[in-house]
N, C-alpha and C positions, 0 to 999 in steps of 0.2 A: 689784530683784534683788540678793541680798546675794553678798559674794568667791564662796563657793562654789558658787552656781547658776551664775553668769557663767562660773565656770572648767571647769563641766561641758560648756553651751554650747558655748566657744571649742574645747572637745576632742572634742564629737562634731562640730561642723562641719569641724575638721583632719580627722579621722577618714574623715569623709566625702569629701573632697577627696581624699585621698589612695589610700581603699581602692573607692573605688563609681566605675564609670563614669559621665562627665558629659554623662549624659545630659537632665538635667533643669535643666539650667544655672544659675542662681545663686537655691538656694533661699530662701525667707521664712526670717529667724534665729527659727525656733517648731522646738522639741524637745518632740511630745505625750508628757505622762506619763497623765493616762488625761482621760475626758471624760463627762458628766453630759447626758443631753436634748439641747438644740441647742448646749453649748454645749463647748469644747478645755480643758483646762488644760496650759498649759504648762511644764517644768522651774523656768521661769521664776516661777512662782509666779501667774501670770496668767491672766487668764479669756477666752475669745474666742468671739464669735458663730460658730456654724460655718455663712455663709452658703454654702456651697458644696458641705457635703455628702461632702466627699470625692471631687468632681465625680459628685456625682448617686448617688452610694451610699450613703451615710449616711440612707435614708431614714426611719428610726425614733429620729433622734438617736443619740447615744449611750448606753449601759448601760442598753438598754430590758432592762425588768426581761424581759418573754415571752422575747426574743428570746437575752437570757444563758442563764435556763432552758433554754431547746429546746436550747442550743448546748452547756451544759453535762450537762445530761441526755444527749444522746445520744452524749459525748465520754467518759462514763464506761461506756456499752454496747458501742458499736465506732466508731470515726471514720471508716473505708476498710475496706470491700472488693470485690475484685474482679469485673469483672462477668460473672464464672462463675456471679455466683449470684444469688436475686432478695435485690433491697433494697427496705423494708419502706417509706423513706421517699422514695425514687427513686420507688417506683409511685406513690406516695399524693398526690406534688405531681406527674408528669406528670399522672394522673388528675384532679386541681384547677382544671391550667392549661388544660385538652383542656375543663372543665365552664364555664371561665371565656370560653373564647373561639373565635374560628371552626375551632380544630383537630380534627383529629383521633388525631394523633402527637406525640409531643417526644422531643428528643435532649436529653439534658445534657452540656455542656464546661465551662470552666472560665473564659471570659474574651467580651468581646463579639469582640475577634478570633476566636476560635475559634469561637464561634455563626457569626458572619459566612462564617468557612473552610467550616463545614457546610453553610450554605447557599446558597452556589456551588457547592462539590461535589455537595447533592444537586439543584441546577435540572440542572447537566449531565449528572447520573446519569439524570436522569426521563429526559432527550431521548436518549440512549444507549441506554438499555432497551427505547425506544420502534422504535428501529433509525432511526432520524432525525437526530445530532446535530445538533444547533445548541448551540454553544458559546461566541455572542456574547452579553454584556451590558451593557446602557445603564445608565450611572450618569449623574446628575446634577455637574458643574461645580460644585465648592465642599463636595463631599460629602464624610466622612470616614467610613469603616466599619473600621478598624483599622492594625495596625502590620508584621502579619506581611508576608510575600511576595506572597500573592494579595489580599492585601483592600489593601494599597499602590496594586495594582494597580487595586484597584476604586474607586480613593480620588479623588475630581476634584481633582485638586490639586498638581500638577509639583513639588513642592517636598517634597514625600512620596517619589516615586518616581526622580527621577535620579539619588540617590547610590547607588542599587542597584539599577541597572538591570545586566542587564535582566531585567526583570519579566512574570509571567504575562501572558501574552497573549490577546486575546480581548474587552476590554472597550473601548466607544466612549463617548464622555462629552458630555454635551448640557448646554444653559441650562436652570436649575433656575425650575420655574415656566412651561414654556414645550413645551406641549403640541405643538405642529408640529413643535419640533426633535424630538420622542421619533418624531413619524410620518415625517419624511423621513428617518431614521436607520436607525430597523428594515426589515430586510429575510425573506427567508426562512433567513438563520442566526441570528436571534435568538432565543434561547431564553427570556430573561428579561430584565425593569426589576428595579432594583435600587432603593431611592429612602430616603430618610429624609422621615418629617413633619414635623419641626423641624432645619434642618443648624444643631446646635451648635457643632461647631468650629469654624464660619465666622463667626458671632457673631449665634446665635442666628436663624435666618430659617424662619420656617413657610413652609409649603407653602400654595398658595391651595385653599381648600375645591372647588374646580370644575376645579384643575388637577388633583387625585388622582379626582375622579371622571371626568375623561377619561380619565387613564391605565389608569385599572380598567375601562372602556369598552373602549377599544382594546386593551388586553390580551386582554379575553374576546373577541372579535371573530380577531383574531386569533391563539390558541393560545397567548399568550405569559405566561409564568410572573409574576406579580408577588410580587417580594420588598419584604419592608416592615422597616426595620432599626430596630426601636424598644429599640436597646443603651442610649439614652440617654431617651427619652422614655412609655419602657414602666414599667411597676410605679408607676402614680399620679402621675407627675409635672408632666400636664397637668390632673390634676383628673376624669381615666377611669383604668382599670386600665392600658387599653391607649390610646395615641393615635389609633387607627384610627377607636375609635367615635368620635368625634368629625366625624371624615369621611365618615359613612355608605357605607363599602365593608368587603370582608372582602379581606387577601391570599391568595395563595397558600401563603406561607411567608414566616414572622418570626423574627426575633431578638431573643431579650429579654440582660442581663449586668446590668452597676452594680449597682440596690437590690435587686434579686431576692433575694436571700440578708442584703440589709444592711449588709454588711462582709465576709463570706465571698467568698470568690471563684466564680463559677459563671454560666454562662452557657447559653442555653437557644435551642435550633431547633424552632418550631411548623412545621408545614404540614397540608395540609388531605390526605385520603385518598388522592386525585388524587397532590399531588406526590410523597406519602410513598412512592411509588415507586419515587423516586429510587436510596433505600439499600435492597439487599438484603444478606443475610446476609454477615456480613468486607468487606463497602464500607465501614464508617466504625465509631470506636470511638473510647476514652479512656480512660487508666489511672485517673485521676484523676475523669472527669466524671461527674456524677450520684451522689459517694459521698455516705454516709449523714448525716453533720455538715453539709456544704452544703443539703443535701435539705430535713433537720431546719427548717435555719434558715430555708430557701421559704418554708414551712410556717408556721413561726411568724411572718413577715412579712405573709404575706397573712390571715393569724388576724387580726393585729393592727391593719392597714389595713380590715378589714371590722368587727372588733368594734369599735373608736373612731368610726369614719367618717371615716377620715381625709382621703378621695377630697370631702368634703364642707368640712373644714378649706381642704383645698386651693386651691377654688374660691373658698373666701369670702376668706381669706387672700390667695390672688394676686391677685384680685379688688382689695382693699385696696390690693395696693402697687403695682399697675400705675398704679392711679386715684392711688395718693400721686406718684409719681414722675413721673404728667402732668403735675400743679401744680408738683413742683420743678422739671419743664422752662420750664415756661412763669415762674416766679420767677426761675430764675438765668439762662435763656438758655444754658445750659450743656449741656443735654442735646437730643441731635440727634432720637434716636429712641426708645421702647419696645415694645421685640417679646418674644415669647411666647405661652406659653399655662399658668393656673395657677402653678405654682412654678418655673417652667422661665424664666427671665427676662435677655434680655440688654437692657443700658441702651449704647446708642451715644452717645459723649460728642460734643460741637459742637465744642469743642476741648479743648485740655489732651490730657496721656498720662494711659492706661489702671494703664499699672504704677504710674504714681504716685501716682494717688487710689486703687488698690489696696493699695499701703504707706500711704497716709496711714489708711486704713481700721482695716490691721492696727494700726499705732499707737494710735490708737481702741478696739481689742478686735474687731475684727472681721474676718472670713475672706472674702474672694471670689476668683475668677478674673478673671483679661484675656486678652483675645481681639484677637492684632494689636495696632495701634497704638491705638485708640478703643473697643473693646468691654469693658465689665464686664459678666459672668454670673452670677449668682446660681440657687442650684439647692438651697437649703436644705433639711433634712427638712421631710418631709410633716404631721410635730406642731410646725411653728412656728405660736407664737399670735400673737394680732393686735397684743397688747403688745410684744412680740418684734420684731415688724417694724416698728412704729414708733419704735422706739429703731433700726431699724435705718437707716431712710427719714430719721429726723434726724440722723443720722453722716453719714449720705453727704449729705446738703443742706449740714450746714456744711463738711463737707472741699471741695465745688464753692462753698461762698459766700466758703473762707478762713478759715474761723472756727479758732481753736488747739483 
């Protein structure tokens, strides 16, 4: 890095400190100037593996050629507007998403909090309309569904929720994986399960294939809404479009956000005919949600995931690193666990910190998350090749062997 990159550096991280809330506590010293496929270039003049995607958004890499198209095309016809009127490309990917999967409505928002917000709002709405409320929801212990007020509240997770308390009311929280606690819980105010198939923020833990089809059991049995929050694990990143087929059940009502759009911001509430009940006319909206650039860009992601086969990459790819990263368990003794599914992949370390073979990484050229004290995540695009990840599988074997 020569004087002057370093002096830009040092002034936007001043800058930063000084003018942006600290919220995100002491960032990685990487300033993106733009980025090519899988991979960042930084101010810095350096190259980095983007294993993480942006946490799970990045899923076309960067400057996919479709994806600037759609983005740029439709930013020179109109970018927003309001939804007084129809939008050509709002119809055209609910219409895609409703062919693609068990719905039969979608909302567009703008964020997976906001998906999530809709789909609390509309489970209570259904049971309201119904002249029945039930306005209680089981969530899952270790679950994370967003930032705002009510999805805080829907978050299993105490450390989320007391600095702002107090928080929406209404939600009871159960052991994740643990079918009894959901049945000793529910009662006749329950209106709906809440659940993720993979809780990412907790570092990475699927769901057991038997545990979600009891829950979808005992949901239909007894009247209760299941919501499936695949904010994280939705638009390819298990190697399905959606995580559900994987688990042979359909929900109630989902949430999709991150790669949907690829870097756009937008966020997405399915449900099935049944729940769409929920919302009627001025029950819910967005100034912002489902405008015509985000839409666009739906569109051109799942073009893009279909024309490549990228859902097919993914499988053989994660496939690949899961099976590499058994042998570097079992070589360095270093690695406790590996969970996932597809691209979606947390490595539970046996000892050592998390931040620091994640810095050691970055030093290396390479981008990942940590999760807690022991969790590395990787959530790379869905066009990582199997070259790619082997360059990537031997950084992190010698940052755990010590190698410089």
């Amino acid at each position: 890095m020569d004087e002057k990159q370093e002096n830009k550096l040092e002034q936007i991280i001043k800058y930063d400190e000084e003018y942006y809330m600290p919220v995100f506590g002491q960032r990685i010293p990487l300033v993106a100037d733009h980025g090519k496929g899988v991979y960042l270039y930084g101010t810095d003049g350096k190259k980095y593996m983007d294993m993480i995607g942006g946490i799970a958004v990045n899923i076309l890499g960067h400057g996919n050629s479709r994806l600037v198209r759609a983005i740029s095309s439709q930013a020179k016809k109109v970018i927003h507007c309001c939804n007084y009127y129809y939008n050509e490309p709002q119809t055209m990917l609910a219409k895609k998403l409703v062919d693609m999967s068990f719905a039969d409505k979608v909302f567009f928002a703008n964020s997976g909090a906001e998906a999530n917000e809709g789909a609390i709002k509309l489970a209570r709405g259904y049971w309201s309309k119904k002249g029945t409320p039930k306005p209680k929801i089981i969530t899952a212990k270790m679950s994370f569904h967003g930032r705002t007020l009510a999805t805080i509240a829907a978050t299993g997770q105490e450390k989320f929720r007391v600095p702002f308390a107090p928080v929406m009311p209404g939600f009871e929280y159960v052991p994740f994986n643990d079918i009894e606690a959901i049945k000793n819980t529910a009662d006749a105010q329950t209106g709906a399960i809440m659940l993720e198939l993979i809780q990412g923020e907790s570092g990475v833990h699927p769901a057991d294939f038997d545990y979600i089809q009891e829950v979808r059991k005992f949901c239909t049995q007894n009247k209760i809404l299941l919501i499936i929050d695949e904010v994280q694990t939705g638009v390819g990143h298990t190697g399905t479009f959606f995580a559900y087929e994987q688990f042979g059940i359909q929900p109630d009502i989902l949430t999709l956000a991150k790669g949907l759009a690829g870097g756009v911001p937008i966020g997405a509430v399915l449900a099935n005919k049944m729940a769409a009940t929920g919302f009627g006319v001025g029950d819910h909206g967005s100034t912002f949600g489902g405008n015509p650039l985000a839409c666009a860009a739906g569109l051109a992601v799942i073009e893009e995931i279909e024309s490549k086969n990228l859902l097919g990459n993914v499988m053989n790819v994660g496939g690949y690193i899961q099976k590499k990263l058994s042998n570097i368990a079992k070589k360095t003794k270093k690695i406790a666990e590996v969970r996932g599914k597809g691209l979606l992949i947390g490595i539970e370390l046996d000892s050592g910190s998390a931040a620091d073979v994640k810095m050691k990484l970055f030093e290396k050229g390479f981008l990942v998350s940590s999760i807690g004290s022991n969790v590395i995540r990787i959530a790379p695009p869905l066009n990582l090749s199997k070259l790619q990840a082997i360059k990537f599988t031997s950084a992190l074997q010698d940052v755990l062997e010590g190698k410089e």
